[in-house]
TORBA-177945 format. One line per field, with one value per atom (N, C-alpha, C, O, CB): residue number from 1; residue in three letters; atom name; x, z, y. Coordinates in pm, 1 decimal. Each point is the difference from the previous one (the first is absolute). Glycine has a CB too. Layout:
TORBA-177945
seq NUM:...
type ALA:...
atom CA:...
X X:...
Z Z:...
Y Y:...
This chain:
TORBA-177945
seq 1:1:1:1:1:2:2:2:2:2:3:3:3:3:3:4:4:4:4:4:5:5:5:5:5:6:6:6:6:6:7:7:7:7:7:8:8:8:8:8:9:9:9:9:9:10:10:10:10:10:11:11:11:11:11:12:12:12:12:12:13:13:13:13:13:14:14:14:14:14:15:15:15:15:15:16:16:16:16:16:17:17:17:17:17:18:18:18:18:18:19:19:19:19:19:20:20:20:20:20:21:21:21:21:21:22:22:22:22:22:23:23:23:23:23:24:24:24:24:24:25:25:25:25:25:26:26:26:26:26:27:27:27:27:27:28:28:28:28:28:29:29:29:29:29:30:30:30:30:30:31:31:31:31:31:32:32:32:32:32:33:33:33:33:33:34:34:34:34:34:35:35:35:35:35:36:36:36:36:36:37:37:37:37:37:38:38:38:38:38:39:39:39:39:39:40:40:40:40:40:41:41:41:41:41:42:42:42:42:42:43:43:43:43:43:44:44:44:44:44:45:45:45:45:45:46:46:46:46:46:47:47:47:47:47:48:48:48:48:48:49:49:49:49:49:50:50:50:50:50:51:51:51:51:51:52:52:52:52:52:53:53:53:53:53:54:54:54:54:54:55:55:55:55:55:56:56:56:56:56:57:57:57:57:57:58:58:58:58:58:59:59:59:59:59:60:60:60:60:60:61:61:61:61:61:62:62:62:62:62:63:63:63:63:63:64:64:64:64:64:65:65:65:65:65:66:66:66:66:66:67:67:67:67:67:68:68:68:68:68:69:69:69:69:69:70:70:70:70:70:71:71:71:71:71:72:72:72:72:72:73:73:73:73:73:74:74:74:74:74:75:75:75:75:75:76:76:76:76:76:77:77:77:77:77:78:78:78:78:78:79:79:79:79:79:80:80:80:80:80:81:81:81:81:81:82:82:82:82:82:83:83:83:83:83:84:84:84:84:84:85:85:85:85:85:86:86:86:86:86:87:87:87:87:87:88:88:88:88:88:89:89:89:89:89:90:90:90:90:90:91:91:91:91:91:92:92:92:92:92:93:93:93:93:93:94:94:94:94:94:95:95:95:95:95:96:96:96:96:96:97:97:97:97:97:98:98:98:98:98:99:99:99:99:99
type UNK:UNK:UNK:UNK:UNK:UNK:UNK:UNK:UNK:UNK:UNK:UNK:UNK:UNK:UNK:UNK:UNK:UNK:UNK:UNK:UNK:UNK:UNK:UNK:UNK:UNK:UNK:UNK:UNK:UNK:UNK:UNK:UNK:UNK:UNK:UNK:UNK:UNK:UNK:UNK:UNK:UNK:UNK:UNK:UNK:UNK:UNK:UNK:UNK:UNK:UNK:UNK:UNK:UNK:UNK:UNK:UNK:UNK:UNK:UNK:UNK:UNK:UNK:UNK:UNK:UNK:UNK:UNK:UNK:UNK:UNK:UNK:UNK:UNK:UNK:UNK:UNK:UNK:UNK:UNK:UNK:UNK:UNK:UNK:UNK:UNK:UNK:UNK:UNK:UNK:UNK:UNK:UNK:UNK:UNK:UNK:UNK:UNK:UNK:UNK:UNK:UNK:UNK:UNK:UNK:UNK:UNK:UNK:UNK:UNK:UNK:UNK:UNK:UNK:UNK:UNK:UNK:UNK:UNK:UNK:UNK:UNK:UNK:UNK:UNK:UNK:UNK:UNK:UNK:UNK:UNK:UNK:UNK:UNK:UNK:UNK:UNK:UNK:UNK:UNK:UNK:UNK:UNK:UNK:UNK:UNK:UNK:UNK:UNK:UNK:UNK:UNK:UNK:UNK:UNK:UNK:UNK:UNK:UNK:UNK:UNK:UNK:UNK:UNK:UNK:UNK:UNK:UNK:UNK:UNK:UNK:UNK:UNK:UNK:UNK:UNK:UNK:UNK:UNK:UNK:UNK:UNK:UNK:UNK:UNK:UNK:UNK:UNK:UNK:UNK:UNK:UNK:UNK:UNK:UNK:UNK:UNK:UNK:UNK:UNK:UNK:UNK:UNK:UNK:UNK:UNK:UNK:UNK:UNK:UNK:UNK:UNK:UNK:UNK:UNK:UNK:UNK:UNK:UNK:UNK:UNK:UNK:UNK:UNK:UNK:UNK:UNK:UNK:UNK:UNK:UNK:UNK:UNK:UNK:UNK:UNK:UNK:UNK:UNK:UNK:UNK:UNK:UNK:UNK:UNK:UNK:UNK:UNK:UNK:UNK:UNK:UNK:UNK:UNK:UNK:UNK:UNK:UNK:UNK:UNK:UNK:UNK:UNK:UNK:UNK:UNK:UNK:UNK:UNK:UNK:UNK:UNK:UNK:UNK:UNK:UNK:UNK:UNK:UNK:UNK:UNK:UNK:UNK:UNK:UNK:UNK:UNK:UNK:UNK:UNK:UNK:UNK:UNK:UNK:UNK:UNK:UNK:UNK:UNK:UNK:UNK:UNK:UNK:UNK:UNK:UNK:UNK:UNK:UNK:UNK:UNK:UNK:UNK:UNK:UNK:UNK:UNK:UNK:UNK:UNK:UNK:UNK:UNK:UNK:UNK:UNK:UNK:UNK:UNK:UNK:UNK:UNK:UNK:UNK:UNK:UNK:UNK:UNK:UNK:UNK:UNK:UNK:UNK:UNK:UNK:UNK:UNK:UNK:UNK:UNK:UNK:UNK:UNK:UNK:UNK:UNK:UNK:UNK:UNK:UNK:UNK:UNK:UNK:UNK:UNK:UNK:UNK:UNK:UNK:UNK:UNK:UNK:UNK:UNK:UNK:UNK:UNK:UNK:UNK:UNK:UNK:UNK:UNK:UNK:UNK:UNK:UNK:UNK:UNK:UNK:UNK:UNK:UNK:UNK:UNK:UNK:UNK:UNK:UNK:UNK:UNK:UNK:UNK:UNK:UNK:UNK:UNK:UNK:UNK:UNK:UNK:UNK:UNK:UNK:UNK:UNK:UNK:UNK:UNK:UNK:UNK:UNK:UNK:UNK:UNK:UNK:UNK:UNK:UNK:UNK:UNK:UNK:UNK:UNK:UNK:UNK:UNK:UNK:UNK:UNK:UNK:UNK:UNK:UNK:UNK:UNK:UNK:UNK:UNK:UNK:UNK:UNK:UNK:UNK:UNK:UNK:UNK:UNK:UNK:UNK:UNK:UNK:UNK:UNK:UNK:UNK:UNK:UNK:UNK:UNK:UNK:UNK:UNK:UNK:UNK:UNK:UNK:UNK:UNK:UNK:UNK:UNK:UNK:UNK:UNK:UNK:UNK:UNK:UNK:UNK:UNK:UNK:UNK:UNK:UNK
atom N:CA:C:O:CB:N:CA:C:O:CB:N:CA:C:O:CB:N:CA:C:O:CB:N:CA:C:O:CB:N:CA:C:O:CB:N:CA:C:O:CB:N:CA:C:O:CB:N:CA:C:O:CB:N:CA:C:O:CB:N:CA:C:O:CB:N:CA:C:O:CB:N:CA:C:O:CB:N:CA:C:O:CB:N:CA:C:O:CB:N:CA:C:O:CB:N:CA:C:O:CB:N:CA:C:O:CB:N:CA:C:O:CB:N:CA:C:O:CB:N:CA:C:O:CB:N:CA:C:O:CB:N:CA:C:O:CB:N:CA:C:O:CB:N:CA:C:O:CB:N:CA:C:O:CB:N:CA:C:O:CB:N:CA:C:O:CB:N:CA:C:O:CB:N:CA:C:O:CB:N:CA:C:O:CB:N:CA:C:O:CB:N:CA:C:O:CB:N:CA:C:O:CB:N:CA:C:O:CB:N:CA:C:O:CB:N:CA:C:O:CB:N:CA:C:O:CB:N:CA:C:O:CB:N:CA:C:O:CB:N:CA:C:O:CB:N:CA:C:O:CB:N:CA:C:O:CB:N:CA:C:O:CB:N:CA:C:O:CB:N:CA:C:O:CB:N:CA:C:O:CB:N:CA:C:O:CB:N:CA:C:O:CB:N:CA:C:O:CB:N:CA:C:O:CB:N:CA:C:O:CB:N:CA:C:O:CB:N:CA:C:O:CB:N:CA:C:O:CB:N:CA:C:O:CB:N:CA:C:O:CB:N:CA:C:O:CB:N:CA:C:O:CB:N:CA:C:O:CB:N:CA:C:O:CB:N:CA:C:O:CB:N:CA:C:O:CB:N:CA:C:O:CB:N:CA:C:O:CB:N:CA:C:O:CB:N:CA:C:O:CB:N:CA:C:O:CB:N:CA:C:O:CB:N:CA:C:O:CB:N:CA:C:O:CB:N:CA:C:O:CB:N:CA:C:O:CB:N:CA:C:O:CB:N:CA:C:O:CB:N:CA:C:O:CB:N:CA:C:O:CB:N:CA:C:O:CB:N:CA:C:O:CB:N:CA:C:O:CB:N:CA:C:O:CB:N:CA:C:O:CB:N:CA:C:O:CB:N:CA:C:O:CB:N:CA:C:O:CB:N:CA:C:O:CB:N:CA:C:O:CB:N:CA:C:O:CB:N:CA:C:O:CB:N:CA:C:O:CB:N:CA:C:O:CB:N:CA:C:O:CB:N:CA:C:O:CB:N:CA:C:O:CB:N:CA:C:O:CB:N:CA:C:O:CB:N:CA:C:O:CB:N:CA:C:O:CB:N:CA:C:O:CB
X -1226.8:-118.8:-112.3:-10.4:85.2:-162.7:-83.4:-130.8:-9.9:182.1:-273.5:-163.5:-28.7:59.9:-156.5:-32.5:-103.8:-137.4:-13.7:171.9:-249.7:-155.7:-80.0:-94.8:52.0:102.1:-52.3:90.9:103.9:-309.2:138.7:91.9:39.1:111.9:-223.1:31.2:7.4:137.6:83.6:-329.1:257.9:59.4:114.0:84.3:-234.2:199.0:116.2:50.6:117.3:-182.9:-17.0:50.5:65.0:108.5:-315.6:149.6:57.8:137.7:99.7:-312.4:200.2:177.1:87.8:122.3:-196.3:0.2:97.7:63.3:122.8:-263.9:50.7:42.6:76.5:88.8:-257.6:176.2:46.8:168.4:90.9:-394.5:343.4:83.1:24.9:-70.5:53.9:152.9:107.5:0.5:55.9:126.6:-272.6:15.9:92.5:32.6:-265.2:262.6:75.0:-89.6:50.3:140.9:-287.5:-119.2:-112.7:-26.2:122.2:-190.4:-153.8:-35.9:80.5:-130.5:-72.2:-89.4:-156.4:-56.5:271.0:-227.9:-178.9:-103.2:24.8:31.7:-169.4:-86.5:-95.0:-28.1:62.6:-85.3:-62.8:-87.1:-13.0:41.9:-131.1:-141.2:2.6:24.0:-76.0:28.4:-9.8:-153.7:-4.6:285.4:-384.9:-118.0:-40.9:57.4:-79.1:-67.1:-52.8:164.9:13.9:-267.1:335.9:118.8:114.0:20.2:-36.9:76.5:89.9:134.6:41.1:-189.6:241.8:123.1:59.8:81.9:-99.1:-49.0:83.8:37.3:113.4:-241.5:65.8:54.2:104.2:60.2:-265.0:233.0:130.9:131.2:112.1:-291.0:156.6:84.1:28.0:91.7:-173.4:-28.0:48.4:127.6:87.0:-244.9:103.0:15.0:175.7:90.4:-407.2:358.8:144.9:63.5:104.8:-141.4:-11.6:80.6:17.8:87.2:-131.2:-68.0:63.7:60.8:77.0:-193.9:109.6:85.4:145.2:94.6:-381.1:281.3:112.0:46.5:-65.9:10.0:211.6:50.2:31.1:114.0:-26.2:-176.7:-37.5:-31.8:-1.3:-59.2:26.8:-45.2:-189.9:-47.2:315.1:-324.6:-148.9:-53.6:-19.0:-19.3:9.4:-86.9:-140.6:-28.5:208.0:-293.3:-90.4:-22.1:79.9:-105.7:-94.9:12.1:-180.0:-54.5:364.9:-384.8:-129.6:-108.3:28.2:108.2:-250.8:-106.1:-11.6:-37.6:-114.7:183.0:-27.2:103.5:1.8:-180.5:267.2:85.5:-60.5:63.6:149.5:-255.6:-8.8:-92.3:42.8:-12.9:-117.3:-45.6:134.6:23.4:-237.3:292.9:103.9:65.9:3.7:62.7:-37.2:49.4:-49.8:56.8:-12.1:-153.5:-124.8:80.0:-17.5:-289.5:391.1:2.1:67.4:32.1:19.4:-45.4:82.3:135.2:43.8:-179.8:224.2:116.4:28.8:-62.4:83.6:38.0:4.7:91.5:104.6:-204.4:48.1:80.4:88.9:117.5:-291.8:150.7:45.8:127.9:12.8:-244.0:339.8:121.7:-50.2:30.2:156.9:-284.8:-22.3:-144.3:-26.6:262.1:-319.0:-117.4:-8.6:32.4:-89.9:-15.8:44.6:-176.5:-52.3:415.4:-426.5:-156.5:19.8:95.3:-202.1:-5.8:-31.5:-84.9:-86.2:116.7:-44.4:83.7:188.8:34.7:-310.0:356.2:100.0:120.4:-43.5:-84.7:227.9:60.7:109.3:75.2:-104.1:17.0:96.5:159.9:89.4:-292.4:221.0:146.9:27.4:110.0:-77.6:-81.8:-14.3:19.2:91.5:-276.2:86.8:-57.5:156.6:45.6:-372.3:405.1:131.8:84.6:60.0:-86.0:61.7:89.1:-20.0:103.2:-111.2:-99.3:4.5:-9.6:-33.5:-106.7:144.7:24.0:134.9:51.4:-258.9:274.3:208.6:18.5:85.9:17.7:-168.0:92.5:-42.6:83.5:-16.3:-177.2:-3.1:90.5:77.7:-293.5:216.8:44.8:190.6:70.2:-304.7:259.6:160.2:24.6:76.2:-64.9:-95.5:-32.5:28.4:84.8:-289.6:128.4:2.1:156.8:98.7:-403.6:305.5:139.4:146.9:95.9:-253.5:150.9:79.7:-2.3:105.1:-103.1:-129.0:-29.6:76.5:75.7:-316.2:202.8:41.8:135.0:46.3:-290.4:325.2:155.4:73.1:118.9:-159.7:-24.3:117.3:49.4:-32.2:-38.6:196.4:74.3:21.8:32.7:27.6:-69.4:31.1:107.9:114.7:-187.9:69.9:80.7:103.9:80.0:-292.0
Z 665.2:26.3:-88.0:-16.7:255.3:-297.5:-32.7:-2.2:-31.5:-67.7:143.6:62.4:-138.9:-96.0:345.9:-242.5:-133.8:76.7:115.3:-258.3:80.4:80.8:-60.3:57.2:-37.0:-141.4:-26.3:-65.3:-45.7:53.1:-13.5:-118.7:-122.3:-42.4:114.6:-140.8:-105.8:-23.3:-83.1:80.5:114.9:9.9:23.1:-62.1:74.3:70.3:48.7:-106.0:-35.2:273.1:-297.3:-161.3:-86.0:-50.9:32.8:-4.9:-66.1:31.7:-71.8:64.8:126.9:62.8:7.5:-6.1:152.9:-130.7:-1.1:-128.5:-6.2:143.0:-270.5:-169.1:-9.6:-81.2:-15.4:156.2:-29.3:80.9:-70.5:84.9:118.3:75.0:78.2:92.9:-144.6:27.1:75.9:137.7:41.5:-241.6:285.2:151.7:80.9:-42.2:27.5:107.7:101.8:72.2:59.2:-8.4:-42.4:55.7:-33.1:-88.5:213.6:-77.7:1.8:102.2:54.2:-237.6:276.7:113.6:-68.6:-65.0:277.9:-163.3:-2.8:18.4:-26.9:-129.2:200.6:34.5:-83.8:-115.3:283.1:-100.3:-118.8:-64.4:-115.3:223.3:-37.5:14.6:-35.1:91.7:90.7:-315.4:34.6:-44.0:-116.8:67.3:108.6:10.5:-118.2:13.4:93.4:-210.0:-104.9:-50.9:-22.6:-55.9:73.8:-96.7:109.8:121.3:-283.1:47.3:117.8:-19.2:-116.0:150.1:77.6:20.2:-142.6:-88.7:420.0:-310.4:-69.9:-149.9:-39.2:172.2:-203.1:-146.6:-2.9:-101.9:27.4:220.0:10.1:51.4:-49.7:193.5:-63.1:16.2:-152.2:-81.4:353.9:-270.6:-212.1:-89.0:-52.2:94.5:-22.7:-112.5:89.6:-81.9:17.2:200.9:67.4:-58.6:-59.4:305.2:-242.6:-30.3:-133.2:-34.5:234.9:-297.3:-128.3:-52.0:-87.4:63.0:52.6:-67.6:140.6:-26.4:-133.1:276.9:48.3:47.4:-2.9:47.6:18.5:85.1:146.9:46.5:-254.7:261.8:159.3:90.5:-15.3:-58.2:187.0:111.9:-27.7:-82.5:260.2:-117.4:-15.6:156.1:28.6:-310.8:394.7:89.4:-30.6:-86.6:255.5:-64.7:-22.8:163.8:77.0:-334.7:309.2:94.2:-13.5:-73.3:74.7:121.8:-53.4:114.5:45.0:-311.8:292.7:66.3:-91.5:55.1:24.4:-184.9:-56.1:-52.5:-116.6:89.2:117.5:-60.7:31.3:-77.0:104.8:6.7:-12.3:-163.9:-63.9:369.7:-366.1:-129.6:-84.8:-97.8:176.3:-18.0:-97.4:-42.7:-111.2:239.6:-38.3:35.3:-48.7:10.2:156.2:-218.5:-112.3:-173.3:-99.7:274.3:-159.3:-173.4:15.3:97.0:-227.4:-25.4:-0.8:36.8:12.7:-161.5:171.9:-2.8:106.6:-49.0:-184.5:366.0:-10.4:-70.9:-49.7:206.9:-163.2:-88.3:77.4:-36.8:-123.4:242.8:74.2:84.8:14.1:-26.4:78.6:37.9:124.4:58.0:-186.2:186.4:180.9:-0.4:-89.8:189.9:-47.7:57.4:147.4:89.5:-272.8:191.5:153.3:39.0:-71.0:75.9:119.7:11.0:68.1:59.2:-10.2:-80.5:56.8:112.8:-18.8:-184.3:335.2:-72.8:51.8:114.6:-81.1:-131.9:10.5:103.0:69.0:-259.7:201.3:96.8:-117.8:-74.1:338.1:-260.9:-115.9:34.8:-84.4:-19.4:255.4:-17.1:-41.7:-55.2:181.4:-128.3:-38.6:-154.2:-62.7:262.6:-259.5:-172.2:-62.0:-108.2:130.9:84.8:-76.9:51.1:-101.7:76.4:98.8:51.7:-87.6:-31.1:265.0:-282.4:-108.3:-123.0:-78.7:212.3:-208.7:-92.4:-11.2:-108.9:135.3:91.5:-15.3:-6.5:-81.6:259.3:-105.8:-28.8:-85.4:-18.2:188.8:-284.0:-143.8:-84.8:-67.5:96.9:-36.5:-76.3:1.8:-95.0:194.0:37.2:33.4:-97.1:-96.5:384.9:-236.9:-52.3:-181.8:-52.4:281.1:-296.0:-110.7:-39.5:-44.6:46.2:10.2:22.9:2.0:-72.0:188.7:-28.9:-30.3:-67.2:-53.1:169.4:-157.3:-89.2:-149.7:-75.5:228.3:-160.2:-170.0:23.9:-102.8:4.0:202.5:3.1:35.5:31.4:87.2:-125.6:-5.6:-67.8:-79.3:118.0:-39.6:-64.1:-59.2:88.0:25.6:-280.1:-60.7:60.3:-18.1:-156.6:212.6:78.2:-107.5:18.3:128.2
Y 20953.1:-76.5:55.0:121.5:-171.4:-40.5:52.2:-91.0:-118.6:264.6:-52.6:-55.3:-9.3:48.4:77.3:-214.7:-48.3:20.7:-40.7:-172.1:271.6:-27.4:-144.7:-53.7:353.5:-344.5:-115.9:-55.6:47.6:6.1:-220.0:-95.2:50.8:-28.9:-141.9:247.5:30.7:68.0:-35.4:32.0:136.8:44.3:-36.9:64.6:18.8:-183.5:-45.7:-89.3:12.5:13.0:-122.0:-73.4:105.4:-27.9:-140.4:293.1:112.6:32.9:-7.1:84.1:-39.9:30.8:-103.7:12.1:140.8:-277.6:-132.2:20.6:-4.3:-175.2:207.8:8.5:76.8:-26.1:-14.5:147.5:155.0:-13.2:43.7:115.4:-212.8:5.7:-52.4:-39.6:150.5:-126.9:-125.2:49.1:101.5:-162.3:-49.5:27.3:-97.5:-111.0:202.4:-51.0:-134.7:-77.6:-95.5:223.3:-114.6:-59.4:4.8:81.5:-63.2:-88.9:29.7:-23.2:-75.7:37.0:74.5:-19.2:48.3:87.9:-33.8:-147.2:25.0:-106.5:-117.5:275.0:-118.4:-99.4:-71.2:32.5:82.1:-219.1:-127.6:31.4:-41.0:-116.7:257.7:98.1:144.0:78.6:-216.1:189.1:155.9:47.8:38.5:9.9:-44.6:-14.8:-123.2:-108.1:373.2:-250.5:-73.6:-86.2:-120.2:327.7:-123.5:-34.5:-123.2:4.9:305.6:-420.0:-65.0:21.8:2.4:-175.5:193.2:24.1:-127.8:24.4:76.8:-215.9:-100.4:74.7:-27.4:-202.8:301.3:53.4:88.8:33.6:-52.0:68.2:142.9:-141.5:11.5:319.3:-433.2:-88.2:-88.2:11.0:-2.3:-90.6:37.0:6.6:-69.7:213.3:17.0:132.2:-22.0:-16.5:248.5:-232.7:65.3:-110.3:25.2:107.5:-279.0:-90.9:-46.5:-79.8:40.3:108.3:-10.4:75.3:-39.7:-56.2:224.0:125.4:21.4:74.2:91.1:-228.7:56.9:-114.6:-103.9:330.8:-214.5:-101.9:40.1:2.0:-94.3:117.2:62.2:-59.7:-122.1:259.2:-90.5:-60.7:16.7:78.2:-7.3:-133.2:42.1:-22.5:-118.2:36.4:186.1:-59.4:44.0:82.7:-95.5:-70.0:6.5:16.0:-53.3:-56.8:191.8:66.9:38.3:82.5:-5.8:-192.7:-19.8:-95.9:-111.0:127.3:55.2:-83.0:-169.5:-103.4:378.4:-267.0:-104.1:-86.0:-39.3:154.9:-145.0:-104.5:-147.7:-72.0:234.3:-201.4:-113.0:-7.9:-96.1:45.7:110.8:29.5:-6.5:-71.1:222.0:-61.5:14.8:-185.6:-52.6:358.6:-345.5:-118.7:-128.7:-108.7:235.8:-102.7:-96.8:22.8:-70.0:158.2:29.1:-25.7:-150.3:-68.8:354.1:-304.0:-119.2:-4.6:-114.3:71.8:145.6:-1.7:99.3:94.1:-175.2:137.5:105.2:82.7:-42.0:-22.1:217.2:91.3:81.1:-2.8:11.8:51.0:88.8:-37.6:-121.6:197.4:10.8:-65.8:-32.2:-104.3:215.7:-2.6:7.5:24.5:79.9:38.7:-148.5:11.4:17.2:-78.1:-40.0:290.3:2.6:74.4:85.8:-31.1:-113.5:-5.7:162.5:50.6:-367.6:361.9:122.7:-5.1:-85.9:170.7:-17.1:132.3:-19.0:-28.5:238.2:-189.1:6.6:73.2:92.1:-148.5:33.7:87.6:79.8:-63.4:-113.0:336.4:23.0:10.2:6.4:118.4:-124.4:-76.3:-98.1:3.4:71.4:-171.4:-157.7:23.8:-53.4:-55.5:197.4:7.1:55.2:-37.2:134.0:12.7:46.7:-96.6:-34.7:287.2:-306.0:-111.0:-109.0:-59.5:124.8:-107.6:-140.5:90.0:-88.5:-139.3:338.5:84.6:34.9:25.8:39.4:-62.4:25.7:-142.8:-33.6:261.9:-335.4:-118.6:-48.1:-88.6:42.3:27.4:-39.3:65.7:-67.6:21.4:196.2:112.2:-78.5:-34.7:304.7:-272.1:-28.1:-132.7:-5.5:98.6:-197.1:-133.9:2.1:-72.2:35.8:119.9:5.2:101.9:-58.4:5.0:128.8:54.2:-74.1:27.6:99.4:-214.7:-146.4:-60.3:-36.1:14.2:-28.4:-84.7:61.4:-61.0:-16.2:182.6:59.9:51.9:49.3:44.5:-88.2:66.1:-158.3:-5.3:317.5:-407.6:-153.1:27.1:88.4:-261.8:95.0:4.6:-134.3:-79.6:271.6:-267.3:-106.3:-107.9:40.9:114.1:-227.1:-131.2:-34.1:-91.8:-28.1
C-alpha cells in the first residue's frame, strides 16, 4: 500500500508503479481527486474507487470515471470487501481463457 499527501503526488506513483488498484477521494483540499482518477485510467488497467463527501460532484463529470463511488464517511469493511471483489473481478477477467 502506499499513501500520497497530494494529487501531485499520487499522479507521480501512478507514473512510477504498477498498482492493483487505486482509492482516493474527489477532494484533497485545493487539489481534485479527478486528475489521480485520470492519471489510474490512463497509465493503468485497474480498479479505481473513489471514496468521498463529494460524490455527487464527482457524478457531474461528463462521464463517470471511477469503477465505485462510495460516500463518506465510509465503512472500511465495506472499502476492503468491494477492494477483494474488484481485485478478484479483474483477476478473472485477465486469466480467461480464449473461446
Amino acid at each position: 500500500m502506499t499513501t500520497c499527501t497530494s494529487a501531485e503526488d499520487a499522479i507521480r506513483e501512478i507514473e512510477r508503479v504498477a498498482f492493483d488498484g487505486v482509492v482516493t477521494d474527489w477532494r484533497l483540499g485545493r487539489e481534485r481527486g479527478r486528475a489521480i482518477v485520470e492519471a489510474a485510467k490512463a497509465r493503468l488497467t485497474v480498479p479505481v474507487v473513489v471514496v468521498s463527501g463529494y460524490v455527487a460532484e464527482a457524478f457531474q463529470a461528463a462521464e463517470p470515471l471511477a469503477d465505485i463511488y462510495l460516500e463518506k464517511p465510509a465503512d472500511p469493511r465495506e472499502l476492503v470487501q468491494i477492494l477483494h471483489t474488484v481485485l478478484q473481478a479483474k483477476a478473472i477477467r485477465n486469466h480467461k481463457l480464449p473461446a
